[in-house]
BALOBA-1460 file (C-alpha; in Angstrom, 3 decimals):
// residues 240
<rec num="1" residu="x" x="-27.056" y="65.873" z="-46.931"/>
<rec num="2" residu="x" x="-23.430" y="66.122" z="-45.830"/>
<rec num="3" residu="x" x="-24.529" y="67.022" z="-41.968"/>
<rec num="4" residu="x" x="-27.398" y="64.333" z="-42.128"/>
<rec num="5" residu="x" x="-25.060" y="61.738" z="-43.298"/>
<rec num="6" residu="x" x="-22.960" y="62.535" z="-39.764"/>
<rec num="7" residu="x" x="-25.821" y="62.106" z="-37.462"/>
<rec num="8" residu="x" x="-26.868" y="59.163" z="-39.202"/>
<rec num="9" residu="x" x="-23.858" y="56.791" z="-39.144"/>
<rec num="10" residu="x" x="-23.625" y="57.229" z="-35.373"/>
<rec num="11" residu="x" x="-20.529" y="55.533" z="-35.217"/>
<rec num="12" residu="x" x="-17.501" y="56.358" z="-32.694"/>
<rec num="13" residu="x" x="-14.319" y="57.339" z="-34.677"/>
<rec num="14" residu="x" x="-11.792" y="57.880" z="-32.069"/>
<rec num="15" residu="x" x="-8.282" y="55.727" z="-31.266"/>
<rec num="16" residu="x" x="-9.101" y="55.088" z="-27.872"/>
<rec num="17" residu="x" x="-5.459" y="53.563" z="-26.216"/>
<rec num="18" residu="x" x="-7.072" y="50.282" z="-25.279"/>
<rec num="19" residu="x" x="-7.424" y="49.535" z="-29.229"/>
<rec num="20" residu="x" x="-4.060" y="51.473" z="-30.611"/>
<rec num="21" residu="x" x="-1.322" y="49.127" z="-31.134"/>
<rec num="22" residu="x" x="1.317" y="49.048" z="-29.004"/>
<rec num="23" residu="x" x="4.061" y="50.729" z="-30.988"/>
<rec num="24" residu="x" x="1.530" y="53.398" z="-31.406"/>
<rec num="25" residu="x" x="0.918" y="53.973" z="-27.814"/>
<rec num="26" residu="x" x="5.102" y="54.195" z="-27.439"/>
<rec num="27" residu="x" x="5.341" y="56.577" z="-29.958"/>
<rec num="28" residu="x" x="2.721" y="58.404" z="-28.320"/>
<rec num="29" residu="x" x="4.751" y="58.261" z="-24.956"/>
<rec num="30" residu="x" x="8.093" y="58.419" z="-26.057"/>
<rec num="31" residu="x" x="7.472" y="61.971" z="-28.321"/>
<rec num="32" residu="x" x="4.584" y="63.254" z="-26.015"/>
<rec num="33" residu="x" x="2.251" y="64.326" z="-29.225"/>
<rec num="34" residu="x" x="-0.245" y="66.129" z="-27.475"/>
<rec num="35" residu="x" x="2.179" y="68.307" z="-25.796"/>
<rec num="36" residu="x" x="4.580" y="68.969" z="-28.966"/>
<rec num="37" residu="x" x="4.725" y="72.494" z="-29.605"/>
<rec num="38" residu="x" x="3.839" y="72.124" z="-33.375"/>
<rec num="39" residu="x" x="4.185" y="67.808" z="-34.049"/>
<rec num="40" residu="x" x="3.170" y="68.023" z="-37.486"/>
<rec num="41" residu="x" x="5.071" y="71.033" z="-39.316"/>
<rec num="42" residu="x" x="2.059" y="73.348" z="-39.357"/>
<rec num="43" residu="x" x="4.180" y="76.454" z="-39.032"/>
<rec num="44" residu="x" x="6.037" y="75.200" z="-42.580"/>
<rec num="45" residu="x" x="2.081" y="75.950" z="-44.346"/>
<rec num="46" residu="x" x="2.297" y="79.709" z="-45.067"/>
<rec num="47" residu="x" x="4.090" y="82.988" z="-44.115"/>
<rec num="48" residu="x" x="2.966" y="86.325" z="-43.326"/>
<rec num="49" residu="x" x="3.489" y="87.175" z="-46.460"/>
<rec num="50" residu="x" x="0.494" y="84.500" z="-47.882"/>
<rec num="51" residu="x" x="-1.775" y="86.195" z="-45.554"/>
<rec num="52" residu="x" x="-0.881" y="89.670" z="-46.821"/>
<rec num="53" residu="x" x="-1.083" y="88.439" z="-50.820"/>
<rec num="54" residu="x" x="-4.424" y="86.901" z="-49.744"/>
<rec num="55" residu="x" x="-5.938" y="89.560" z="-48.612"/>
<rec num="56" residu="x" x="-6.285" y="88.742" z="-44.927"/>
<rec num="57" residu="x" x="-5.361" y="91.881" z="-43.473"/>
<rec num="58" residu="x" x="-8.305" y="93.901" z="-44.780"/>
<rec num="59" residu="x" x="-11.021" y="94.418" z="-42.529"/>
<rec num="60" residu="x" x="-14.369" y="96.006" z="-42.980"/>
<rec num="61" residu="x" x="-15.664" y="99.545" z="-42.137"/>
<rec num="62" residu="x" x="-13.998" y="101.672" z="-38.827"/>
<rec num="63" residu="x" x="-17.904" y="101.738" z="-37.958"/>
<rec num="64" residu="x" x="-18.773" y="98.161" z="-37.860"/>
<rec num="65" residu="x" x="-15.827" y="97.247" z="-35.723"/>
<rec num="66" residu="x" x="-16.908" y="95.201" z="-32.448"/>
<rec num="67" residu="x" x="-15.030" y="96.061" z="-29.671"/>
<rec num="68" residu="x" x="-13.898" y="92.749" z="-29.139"/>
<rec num="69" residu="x" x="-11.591" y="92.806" z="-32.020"/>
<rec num="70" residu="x" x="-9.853" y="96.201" z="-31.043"/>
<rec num="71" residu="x" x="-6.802" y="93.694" z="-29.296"/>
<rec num="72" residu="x" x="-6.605" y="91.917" z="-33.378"/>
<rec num="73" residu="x" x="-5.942" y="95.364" z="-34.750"/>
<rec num="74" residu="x" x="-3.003" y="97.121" z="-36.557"/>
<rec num="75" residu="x" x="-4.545" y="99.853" z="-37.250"/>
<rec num="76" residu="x" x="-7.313" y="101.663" z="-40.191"/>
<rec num="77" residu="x" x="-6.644" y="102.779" z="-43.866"/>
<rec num="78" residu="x" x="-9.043" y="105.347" z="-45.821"/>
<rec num="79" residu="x" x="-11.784" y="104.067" z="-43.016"/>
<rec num="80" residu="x" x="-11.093" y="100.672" z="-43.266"/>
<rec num="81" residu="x" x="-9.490" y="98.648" z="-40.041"/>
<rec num="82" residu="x" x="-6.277" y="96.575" z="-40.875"/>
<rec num="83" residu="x" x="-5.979" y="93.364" z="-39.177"/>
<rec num="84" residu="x" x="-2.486" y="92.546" z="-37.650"/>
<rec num="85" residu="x" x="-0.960" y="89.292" z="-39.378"/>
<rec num="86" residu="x" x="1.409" y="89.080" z="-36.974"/>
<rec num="87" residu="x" x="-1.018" y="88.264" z="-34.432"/>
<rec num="88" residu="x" x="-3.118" y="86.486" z="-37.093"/>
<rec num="89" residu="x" x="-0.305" y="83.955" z="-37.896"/>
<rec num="90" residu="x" x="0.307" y="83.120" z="-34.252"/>
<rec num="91" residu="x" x="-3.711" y="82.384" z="-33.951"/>
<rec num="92" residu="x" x="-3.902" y="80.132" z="-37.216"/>
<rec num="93" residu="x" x="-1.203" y="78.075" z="-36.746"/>
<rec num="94" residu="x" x="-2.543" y="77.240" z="-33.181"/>
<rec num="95" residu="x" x="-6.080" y="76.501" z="-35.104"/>
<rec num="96" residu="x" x="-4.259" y="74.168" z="-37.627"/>
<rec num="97" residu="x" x="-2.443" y="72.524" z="-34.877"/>
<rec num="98" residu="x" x="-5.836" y="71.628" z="-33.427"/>
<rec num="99" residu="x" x="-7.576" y="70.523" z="-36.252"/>
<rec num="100" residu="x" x="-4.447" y="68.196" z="-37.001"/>
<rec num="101" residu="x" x="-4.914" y="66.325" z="-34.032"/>
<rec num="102" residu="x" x="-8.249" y="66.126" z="-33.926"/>
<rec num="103" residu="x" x="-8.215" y="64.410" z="-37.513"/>
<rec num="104" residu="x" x="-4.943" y="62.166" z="-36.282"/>
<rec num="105" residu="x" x="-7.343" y="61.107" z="-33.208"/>
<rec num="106" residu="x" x="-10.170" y="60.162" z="-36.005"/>
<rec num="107" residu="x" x="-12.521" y="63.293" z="-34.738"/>
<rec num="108" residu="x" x="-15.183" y="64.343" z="-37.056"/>
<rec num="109" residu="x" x="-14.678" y="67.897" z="-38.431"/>
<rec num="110" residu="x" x="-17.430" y="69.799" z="-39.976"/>
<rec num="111" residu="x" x="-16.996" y="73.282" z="-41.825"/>
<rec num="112" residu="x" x="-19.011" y="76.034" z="-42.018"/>
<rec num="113" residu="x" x="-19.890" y="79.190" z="-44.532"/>
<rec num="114" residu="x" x="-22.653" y="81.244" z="-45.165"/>
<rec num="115" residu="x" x="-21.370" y="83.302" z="-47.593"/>
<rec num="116" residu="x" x="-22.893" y="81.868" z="-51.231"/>
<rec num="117" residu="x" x="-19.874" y="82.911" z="-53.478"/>
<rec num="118" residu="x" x="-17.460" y="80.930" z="-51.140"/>
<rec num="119" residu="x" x="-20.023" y="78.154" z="-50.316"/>
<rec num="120" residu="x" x="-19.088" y="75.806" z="-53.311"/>
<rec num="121" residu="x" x="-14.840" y="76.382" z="-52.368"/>
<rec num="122" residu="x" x="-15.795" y="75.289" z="-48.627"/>
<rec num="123" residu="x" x="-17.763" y="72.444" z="-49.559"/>
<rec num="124" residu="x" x="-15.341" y="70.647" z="-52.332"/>
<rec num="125" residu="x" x="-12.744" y="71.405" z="-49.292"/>
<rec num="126" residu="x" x="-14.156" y="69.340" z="-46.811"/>
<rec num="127" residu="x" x="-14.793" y="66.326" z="-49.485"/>
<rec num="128" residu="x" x="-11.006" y="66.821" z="-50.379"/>
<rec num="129" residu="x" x="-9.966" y="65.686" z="-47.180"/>
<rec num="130" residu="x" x="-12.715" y="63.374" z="-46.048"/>
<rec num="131" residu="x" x="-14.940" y="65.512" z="-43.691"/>
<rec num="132" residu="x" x="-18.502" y="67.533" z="-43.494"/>
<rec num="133" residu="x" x="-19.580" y="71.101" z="-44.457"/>
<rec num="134" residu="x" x="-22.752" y="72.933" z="-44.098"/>
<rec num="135" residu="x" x="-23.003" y="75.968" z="-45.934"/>
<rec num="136" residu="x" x="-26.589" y="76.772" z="-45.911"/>
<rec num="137" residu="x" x="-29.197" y="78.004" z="-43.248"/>
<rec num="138" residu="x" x="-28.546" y="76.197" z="-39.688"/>
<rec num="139" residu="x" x="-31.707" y="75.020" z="-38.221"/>
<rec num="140" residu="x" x="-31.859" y="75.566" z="-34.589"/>
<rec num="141" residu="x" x="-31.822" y="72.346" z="-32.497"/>
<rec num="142" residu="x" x="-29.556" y="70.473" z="-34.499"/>
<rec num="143" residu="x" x="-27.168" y="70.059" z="-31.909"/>
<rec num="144" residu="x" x="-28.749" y="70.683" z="-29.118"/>
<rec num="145" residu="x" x="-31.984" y="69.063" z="-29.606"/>
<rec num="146" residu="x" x="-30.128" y="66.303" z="-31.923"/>
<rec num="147" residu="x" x="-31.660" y="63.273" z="-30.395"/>
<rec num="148" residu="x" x="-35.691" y="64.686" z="-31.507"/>
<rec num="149" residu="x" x="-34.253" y="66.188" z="-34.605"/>
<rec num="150" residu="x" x="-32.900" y="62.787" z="-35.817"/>
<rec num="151" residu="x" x="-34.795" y="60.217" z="-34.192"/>
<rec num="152" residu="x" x="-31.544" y="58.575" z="-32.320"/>
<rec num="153" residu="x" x="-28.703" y="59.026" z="-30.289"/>
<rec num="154" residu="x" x="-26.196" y="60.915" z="-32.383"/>
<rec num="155" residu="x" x="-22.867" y="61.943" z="-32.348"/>
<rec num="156" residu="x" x="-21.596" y="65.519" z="-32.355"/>
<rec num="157" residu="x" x="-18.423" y="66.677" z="-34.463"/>
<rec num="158" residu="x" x="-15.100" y="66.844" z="-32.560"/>
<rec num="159" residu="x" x="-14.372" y="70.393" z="-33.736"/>
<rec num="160" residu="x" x="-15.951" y="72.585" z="-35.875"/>
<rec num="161" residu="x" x="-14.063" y="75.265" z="-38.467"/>
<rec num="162" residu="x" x="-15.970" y="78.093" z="-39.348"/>
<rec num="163" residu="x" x="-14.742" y="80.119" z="-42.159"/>
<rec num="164" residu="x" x="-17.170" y="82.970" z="-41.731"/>
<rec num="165" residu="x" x="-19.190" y="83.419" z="-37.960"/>
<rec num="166" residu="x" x="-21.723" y="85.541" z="-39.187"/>
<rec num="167" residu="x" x="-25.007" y="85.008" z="-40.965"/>
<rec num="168" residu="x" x="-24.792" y="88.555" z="-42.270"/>
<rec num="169" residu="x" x="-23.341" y="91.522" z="-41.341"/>
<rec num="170" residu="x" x="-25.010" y="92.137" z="-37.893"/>
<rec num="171" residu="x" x="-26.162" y="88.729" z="-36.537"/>
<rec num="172" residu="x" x="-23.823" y="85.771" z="-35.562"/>
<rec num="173" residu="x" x="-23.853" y="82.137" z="-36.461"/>
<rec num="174" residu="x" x="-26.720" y="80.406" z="-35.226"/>
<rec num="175" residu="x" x="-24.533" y="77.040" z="-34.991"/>
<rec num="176" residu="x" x="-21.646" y="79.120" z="-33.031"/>
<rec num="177" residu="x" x="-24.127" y="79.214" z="-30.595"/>
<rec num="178" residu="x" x="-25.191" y="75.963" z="-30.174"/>
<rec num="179" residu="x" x="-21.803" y="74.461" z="-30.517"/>
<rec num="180" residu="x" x="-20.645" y="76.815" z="-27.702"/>
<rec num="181" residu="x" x="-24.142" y="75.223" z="-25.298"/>
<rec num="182" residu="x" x="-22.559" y="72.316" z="-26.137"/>
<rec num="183" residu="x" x="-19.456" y="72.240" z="-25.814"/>
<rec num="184" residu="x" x="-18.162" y="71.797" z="-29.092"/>
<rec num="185" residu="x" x="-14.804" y="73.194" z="-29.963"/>
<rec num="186" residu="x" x="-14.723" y="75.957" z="-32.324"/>
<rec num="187" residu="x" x="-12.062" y="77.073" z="-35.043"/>
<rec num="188" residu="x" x="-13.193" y="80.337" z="-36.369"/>
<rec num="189" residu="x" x="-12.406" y="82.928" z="-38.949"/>
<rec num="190" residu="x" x="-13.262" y="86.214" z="-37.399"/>
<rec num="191" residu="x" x="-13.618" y="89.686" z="-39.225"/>
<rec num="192" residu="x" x="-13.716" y="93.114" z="-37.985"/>
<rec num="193" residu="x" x="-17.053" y="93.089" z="-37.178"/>
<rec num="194" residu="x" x="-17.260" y="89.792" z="-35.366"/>
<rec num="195" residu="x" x="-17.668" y="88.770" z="-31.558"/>
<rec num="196" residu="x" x="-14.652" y="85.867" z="-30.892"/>
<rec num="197" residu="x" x="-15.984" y="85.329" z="-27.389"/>
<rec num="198" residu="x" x="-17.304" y="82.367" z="-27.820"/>
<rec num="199" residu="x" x="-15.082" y="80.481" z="-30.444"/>
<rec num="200" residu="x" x="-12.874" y="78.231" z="-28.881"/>
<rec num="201" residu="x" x="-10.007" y="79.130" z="-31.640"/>
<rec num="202" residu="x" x="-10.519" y="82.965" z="-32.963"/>
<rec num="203" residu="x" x="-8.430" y="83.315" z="-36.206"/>
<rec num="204" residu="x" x="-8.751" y="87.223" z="-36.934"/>
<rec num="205" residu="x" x="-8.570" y="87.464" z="-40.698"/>
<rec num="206" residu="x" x="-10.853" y="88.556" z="-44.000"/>
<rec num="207" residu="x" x="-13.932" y="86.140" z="-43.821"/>
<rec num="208" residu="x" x="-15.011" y="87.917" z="-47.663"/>
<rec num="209" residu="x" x="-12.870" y="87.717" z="-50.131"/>
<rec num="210" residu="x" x="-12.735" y="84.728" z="-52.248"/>
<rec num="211" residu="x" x="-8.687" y="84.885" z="-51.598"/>
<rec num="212" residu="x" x="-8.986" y="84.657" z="-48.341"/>
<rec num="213" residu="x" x="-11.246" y="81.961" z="-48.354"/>
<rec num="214" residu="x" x="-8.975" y="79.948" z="-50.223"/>
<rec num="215" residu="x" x="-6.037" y="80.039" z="-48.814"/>
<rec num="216" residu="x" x="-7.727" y="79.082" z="-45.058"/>
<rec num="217" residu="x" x="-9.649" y="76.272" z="-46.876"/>
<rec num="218" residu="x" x="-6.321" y="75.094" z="-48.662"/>
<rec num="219" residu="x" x="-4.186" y="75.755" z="-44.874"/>
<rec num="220" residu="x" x="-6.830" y="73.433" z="-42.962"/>
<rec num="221" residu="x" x="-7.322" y="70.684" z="-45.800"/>
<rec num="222" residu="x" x="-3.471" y="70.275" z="-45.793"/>
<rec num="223" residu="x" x="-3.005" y="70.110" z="-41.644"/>
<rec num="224" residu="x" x="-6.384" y="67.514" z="-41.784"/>
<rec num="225" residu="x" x="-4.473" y="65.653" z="-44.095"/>
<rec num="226" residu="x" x="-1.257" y="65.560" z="-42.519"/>
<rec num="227" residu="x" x="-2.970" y="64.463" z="-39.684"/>
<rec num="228" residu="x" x="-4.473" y="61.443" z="-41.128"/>
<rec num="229" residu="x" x="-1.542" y="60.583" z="-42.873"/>
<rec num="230" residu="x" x="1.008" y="60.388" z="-39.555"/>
<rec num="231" residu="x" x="-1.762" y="58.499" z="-38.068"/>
<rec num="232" residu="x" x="-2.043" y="55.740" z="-41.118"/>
<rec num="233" residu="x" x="2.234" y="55.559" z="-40.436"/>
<rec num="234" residu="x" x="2.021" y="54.882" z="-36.946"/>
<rec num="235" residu="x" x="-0.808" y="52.194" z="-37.328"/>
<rec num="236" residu="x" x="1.328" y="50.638" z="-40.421"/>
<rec num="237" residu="x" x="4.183" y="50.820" z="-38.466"/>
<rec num="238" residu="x" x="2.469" y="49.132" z="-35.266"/>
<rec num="239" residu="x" x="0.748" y="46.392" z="-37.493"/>
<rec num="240" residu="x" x="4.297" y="45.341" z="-38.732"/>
């Protein structure tokens, strides 16, 4: 209902500078947003250490690894490959940076997860802060065939975030797919056993473990939000 509710509206949610007032569009010029290393504070969200409590660093089996994700890698433990945080960190505050503009620009964001025990935790995320999730089977089409599939011109999301890219443990997304055909950015949480080449934004990390899943759905909701809220300052601040 969530996705269907997207295509449906059909209505343009982007600050386009013709329509931003003016004090907006100096802020804009005068601090250079776009090219600000970090403009809203997303480094201040977590520390290495929150990945390690959360259980990010644990990978899956030294057998499933896919030799994309040998660069991601610290090393293995009893058979298991460890994910390096270090590297991890770098990656998710670049994601959250992302998705922070893209929610101060107005951009529709729209989560994904296929695992079922984390399905409810993604879904009650993306209400939180005012977006989309789909956490059940992706029918093929939807965004590339979206126009037959839903009767009108539609619009696509501006990024999406998954927090798992596979549909089990061998086969891939369906939607990473189709958002990569058309080009759709991608924020993704990816394991071990994952292929990042075609998410825009590879965050490797744990996609299992209810811990993990938390803390990335709490990191995300908190840089959408801060997003939103710096834009709602700048337009009070230009309407006064």
């Amino acid at each position: 209902m969530l996705l269907r509710k997207i295509f449906a509206a059909g209505l343009p949610r982007s600050l386009s500078t013709a329509s931003m007032p003016e004090q907006l569009v100096a802020v804009d010029k005068a601090s250079d947003v776009l090219n600000h290393p970090d403009y809203f504070d997303v480094h201040k969200l977590f520390t290495v250490e929150d990945l390690f409590r959360a259980r990010v660093h644990l990978g899956h089996k030294e057998g499933t690894l896919n030799d994309n994700m040998k660069g991601y890698l610290y090393g293995s433990r009893l058979g298991h490959c460890i994910i390096d945080l270090d590297k991890t960190a770098e990656y998710l505050r670049t994601a959250l940076n992302v998705a922070a503009h893209i929610a101060y620009r107005d951009g529709i964001i729209l989560f994904f997860n296929r695992n079922a025990l984390n399905a409810h935790k993604v879904e009650q995320t993306a209400k939180e802060c005012g977006e989309f999730a789909h956490t059940r089977y992706w029918r093929g089409g939807v965004f590339t065939n979206a126009k037959v599939q839903f009767g009108a011109v539609t619009r696509l999301p501006d990024v999406c975030i998954f927090l798992n890219t596979m549909n089990n443990v061998l086969d891939m997304h369906t939607a990473v797919r189709d958002a990569a055909k058309m080009n759709i950015p991608t924020i993704g949480i990816v394991d071990t056993n994952c292929n990042p080449n075609l998410i825009t934004y590879p965050v490797p990390g744990n996609d299992d473990s209810p811990a993990s899943i938390e803390l990335y759905c709490n990191l995300f909701k908190k840089a959408i939000l801060l997003g939103k809220e710096k834009r709602k300052t700048h337009d009070a601040n230009g309407a006064q």
